[in-house]
N, C-alpha and C positions, 0 to 999 in steps of 0.2 A: 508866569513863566518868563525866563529872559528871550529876547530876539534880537536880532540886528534891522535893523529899519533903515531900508533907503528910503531914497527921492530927494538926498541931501548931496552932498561933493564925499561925505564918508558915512559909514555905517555908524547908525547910532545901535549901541545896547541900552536897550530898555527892559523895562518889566510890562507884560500885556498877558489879557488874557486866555488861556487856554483853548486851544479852537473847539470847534465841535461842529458836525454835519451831517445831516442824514445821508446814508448810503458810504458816507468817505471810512476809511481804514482811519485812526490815527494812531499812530507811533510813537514810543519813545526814542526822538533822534539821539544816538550815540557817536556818527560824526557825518559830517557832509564835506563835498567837496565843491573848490572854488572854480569856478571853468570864468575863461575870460568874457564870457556872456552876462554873467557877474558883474565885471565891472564895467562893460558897455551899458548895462543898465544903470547904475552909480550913475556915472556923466548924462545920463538918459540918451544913448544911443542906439538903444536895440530894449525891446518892449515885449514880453512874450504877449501871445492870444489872449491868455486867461492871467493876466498880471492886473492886478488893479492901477487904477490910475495916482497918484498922488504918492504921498509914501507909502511903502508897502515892506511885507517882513520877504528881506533877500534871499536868495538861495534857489535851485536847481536840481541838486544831485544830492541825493541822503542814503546811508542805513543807518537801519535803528531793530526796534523789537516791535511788533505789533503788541497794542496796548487795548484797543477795540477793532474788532473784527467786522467784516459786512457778512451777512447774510448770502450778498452775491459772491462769495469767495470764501467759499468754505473750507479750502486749502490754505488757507493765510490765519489760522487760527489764533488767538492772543499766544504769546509768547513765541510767533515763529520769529527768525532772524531773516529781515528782508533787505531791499537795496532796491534803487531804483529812481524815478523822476517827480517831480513834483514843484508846486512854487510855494514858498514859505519856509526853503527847508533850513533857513539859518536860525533855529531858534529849540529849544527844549521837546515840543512836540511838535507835530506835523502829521497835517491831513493828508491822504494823499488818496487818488483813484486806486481802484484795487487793479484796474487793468493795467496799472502803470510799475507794479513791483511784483520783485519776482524775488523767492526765495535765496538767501544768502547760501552756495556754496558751502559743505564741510572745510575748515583749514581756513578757513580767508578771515581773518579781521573784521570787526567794523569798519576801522579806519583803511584798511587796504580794501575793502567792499565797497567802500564810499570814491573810490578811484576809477570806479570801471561802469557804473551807467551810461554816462554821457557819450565815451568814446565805443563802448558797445553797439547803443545806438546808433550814434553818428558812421560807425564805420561799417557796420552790418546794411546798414540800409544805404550807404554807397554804394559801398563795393557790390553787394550783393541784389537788394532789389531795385536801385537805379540801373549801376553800370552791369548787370545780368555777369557776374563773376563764373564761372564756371570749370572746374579741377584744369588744371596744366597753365591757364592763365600764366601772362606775366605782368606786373603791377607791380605801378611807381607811386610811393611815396613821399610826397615833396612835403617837408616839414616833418619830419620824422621823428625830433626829436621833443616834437609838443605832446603831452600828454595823452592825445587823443591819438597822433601820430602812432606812438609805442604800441597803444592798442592796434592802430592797422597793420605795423607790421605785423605784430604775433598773429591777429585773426587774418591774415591772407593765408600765412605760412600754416596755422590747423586747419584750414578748409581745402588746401591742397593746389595752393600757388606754384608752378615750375619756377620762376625764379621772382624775388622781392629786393625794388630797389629804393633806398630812401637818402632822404637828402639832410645837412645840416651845414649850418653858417659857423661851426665850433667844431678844431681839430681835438680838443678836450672831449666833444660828446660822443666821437666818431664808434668808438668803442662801446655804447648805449645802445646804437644802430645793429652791431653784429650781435649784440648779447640779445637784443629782442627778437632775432632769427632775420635780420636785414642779409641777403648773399653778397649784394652790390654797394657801398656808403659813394654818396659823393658829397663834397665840401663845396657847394655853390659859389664861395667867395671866392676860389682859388682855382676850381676845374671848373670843366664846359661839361654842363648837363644833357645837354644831345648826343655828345660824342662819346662819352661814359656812356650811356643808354646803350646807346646802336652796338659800340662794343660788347656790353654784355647778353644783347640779345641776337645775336649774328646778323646786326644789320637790320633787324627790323623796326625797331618799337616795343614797346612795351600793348600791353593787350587795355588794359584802364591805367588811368593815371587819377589820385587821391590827392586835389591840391587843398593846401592848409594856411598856403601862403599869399596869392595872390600876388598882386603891385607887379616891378618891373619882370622876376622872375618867372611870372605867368607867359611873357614870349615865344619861352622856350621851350612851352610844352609841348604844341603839335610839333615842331619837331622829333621829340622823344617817344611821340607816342606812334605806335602801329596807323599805317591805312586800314581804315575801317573800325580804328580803336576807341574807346571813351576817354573823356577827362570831365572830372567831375568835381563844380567848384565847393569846398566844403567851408575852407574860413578866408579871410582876409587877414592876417599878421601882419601883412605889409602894406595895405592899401586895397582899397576897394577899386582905383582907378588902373587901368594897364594899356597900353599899345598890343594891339594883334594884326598881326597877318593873316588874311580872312582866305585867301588863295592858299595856303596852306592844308587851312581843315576844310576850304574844299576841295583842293586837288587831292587832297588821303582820304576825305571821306569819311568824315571824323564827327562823333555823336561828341556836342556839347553842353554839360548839363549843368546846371546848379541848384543846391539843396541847401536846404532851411530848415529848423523846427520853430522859429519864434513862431510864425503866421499858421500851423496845425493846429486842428479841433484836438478835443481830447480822443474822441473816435480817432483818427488819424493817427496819435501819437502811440493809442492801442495797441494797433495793426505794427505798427513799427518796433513794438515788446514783445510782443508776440509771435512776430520774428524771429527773435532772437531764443526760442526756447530750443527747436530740433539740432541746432547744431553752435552757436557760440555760446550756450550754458553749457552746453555738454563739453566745449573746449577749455572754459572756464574752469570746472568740477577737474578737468582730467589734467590740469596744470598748463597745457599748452598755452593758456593767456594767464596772463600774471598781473597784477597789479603792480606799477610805479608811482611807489611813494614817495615825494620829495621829502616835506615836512609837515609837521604837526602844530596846529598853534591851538590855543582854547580860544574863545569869544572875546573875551577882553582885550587879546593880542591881532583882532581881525585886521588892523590897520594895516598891520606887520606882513599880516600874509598878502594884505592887494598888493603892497608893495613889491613884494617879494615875485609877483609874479607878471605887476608892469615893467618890471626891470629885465624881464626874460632870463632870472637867475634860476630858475628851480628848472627841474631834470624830473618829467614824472606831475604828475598830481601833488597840491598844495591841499590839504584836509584841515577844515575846523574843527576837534573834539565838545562832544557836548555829553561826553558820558557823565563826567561829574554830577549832574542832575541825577542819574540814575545808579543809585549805586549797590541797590539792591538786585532781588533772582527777577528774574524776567517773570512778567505777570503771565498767572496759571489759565491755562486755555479755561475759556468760559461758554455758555450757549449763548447760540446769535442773538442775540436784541431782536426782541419784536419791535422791528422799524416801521413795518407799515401796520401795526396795528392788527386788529382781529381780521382773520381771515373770513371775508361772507359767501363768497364764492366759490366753486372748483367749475371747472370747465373742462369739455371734453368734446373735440372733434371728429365729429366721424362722420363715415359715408353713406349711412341711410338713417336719417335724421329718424323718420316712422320708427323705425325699426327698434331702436332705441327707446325711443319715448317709450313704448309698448311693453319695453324690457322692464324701464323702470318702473308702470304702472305695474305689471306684473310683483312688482316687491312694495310694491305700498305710498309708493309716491309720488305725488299729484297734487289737484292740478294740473296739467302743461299748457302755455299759454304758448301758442305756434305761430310765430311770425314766419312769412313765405315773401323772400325775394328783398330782405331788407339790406337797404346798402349807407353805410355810414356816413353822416356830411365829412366836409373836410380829410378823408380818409387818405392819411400816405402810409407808405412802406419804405422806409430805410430812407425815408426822409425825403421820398418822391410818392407824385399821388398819383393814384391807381383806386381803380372803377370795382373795386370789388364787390359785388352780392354774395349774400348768406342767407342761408335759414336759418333760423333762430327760434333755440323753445325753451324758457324757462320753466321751473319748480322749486318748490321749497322740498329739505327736509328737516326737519327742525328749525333751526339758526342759519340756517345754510343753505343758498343757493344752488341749485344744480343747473348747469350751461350747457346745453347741444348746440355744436355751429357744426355747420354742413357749409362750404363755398359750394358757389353755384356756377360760377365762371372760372377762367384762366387769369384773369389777374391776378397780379401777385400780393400772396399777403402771408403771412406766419402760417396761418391757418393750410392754406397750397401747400406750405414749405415743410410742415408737418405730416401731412398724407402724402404728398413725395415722396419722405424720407420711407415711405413703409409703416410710418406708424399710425395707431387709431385709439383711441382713449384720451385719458388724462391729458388735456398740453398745458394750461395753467391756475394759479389760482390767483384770485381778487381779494383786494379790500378799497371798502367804501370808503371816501372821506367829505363831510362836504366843505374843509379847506383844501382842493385838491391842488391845489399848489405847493403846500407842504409838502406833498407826495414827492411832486415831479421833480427830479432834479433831472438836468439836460448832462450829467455826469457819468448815465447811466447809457446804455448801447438801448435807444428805444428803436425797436425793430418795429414797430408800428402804430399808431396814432391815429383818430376819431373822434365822434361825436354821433353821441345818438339823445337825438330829442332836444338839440338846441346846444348852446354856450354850456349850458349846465349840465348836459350829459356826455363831461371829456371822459376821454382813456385813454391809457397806453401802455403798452406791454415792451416789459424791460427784462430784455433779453438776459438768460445764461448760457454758458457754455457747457455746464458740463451733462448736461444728458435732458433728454426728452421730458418736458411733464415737470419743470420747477421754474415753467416761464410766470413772473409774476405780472401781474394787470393792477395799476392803478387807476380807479374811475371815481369820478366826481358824483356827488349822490345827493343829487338836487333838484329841485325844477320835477320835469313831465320824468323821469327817470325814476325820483323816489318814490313819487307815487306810485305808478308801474309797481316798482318792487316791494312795498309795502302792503300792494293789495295784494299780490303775490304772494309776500308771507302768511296775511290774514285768509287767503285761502284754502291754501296748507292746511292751518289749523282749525279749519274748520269743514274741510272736505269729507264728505259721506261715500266717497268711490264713484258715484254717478257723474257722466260727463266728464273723462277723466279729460280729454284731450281739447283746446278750444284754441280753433285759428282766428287769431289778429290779424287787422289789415294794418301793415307797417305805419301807411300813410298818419295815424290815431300817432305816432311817435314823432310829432313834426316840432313840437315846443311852441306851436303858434298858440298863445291862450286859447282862441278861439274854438280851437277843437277838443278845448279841455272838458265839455260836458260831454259831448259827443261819447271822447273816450270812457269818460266815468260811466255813462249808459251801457256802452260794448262792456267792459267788465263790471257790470252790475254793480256798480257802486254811486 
């Protein structure tokens, strides 16, 4: 496939090939757009989290068509029309998190869909869950008339802003500003930005202020803004250095913030998409925000567009097309890829472990082998560790594990957060691997993580959202853990119904060799 390839002074097009990932979406990108993050990285000024080091295939903001689907996003089916964040997105195809794209809007283009990620993001999670936005709000826009800008004004103006003020250095663009629903324009080269402010807000301020610009014009903001208001630093155009009067925001009383996404996990960057689905998709879908589109260039002409947009000539989003590669019907929805392989397991938490067991020996199946009071090494939850105990009883039935966890305590663990919610059965199912590294990608939302029986009995369960009982568990199936579950199986298959129920002492699950006979004595073997 062709890409654009930094880590150079320009984008090189090449040919490379095709990605591929466990758990990731890939697409066929139909066009992406250029954000000046873009070419901060070109000069290597600015480095996302998950950006590989050296040269790397460029890009940021894509839509395209889902071409392979994940399993964890069963709504993103091959052939839907998506949009959204990613890194590598300047090239033919692109991987991308599924938690990172959200369905393209009816009426919107690729190329005008490829317009409105970045500033979605960026200005939803300003305005909204930085500076705490809230309907009657009034909110300044400085830099107004940058790409991302156009986006603030429209999404202040659908979320139910009393008045939107934005700024520009262009008496040419000043009419960009009212068309994207701006009430107030001011020309910073020419008018005083405080005094414009105060006038159009009876003297007070503005409630947040959304700077895009930074350098000298950052001065001026605590003036403009409300006592008690936000200003919240989004880009540098001008300079990352500025003079402030620190008596100012603290005589008013002023929250000052500044946000980023280069330094966000991809959990992080999630939570910030996922944001935006109750109310700036819905503004999107309903026209209130619109995409601006400067111009359209293909890959061969990338030079054309950085330039075009170091020069501060475009008005709106610069977009690279990559349809050409795709010139056919969008690939026909398919079934998810078995990604992790055969299912061994189902699991199912409830609240009176006996009881259960009991149920299931009643239907035929046994064995149960009854761990009391077993607590995971290394055990964290959402990424912090926590002391949790379970009881724990396995069975086979056929090919297939059957799993009772019972928590024993108040720590938190999936398991708590499952019988919380009300519910009791099913919460997830397993597969074995014992490259369990394959398995894990750190891509995935793992809500919780262990080891039982040493280095070689990992797990973790990677989280879904969309309902109870399709949380998946990948575990390592190695070490004191296979054996465990292989005697397990061979029991199964050779069970007579006597002694259906038989308590293990956890401690027999330590992975120390040493108690390797021991154990093989307790389960007869």
């Amino acid at each position: 496939m062709r890409a654009l390839i930094g880590g150079g002074k320009t984008w090189q097009l090449r040919d490379i090939d095709s990605p591929s990932h466990l758990g990731a979406i890939r697409i066929q990108v139909m066009a992406a757009g250029i954000d000046r993050a873009d070419l901060y990285a070109l000069d290597g000024s600015y480095t996302a989290k998950s950006q590989q080091s050296g040269e790397f295939t460029a890009g940021m903001e894509v839509a395209g068509i889902v071409e392979t689907s994940s399993p964890l996003a069963p709504h993103l089916r091959a052939g839907t029309r998506v949009m959204g964040i990613t890194v590598a997105a300047f090239a033919d195809y692109a991987l991308c998190d599924p938690r990172l794209l959200v369905p393209i809007p009816d009426g919107l283009s690729f190329e005008q869909a490829a317009t409105l990620p970045v500033g979605l993001i960026t200005e939803h999670d300003a305005l909204v869950t930085q500076a705490g936005f809230t309907v009657g709000n009034s909110v300044l826009i400085v830099g107004g008339t940058s790409s991302i800008g156009l986006v603030g004004i429209q999404l202040a103006k659908a979320l139910g802003a009393a008045t939107v003020i934005a700024t520009t250095t262009s008496e040419e663009e000043r009419d960009a500003l009212t068309a994207a629903g701006a009430d107030v324009t001011v020309n910073t080269t020419t008018e005083d930005l405080a005094e414009l402010v105060s006038a159009a807000t009876g003297g007070t301020g503005v409630d947040i202020t959304l700077d895009h610009v930074g350098g000298d014009l950052f001065v001026a903001l605590p003036a403009a803004t409300a006592i008690g208001g936000t200003i919240v630093s989004i880009g540098r155009l001008a300079g990352a250095a500025t003079s402030l009067n620190l008596d100012t925001i603290a005589f008013r009383r002023q929250r000052l913030l500044g946000t980023t996404f280069s330094i966000r996990t991809r959990a992080e960057l999630a939570e910030v998409v996922a944001a935006l689905t109750s109310h700036a998709l819905t503004a999107v879908a309903a026209g209130k925000v619109r995409s601006w589109l400067d111009t359209v260039f293909i890959p061969e002409n990338a030079d054309e567009a950085a330039e075009r947009l170091r020069g501060h000539d475009a008005l709106g989003k610069i977009v690279l097309s990559f349809a050409a590669t795709h010139p056919g019907s969008a690939p026909a929805p398919a079934q998810p890829a078995d990604m992790f392989g055969t299912i061994r397991q189902i699991g199912y938490v409830v609240r009176d472990i006996e009881a259960s067991m009991r149920g299931f020996v009643d239907s035929g199946i046994g064995p149960w082998f009854y761990l009391k009071g077993l607590q995971p090494g290394n055990f964290t939850y959402r990424g912090e560790p926590s002391g949790m105990v379970m009881d724990v009883a396995v069975a086979n039935s056929g090919d297939i594990q059957i799993e009772l966890i019972s928590p024993v305590n108040d720590e938190p663990s999936m398991y708590k957060d499952f019988l919380d919610a009300g519910h009791e059965g099913t919460q997830h199912f397993a597969c074995w691997n014992e490259n369990y590294q394959d398995l894990y990608d750190p891509g995935f939302t793992v809500g919780q993580e262990g080891e039982i029986g040493g280095a070689t009995g990992r797990f973790a369960y990677l989280e879904t959202e969309h309902h109870p009982g399709t949380v998946v568990e990948i575990s390592d199936f190695g070490g004191t853990k296979k054996f465990v579950f292989d005697f397990i199986e061979l029991a199964a298959a050779n069970w007579d119904g006597t002694n259906p129920i038989q308590v293990i002492d956890p401690a027999l699950l330590s992975g120390d060799p040493a108690v390797m006979d021991e154990m093989k004595a307790a389960l007869g073997g």
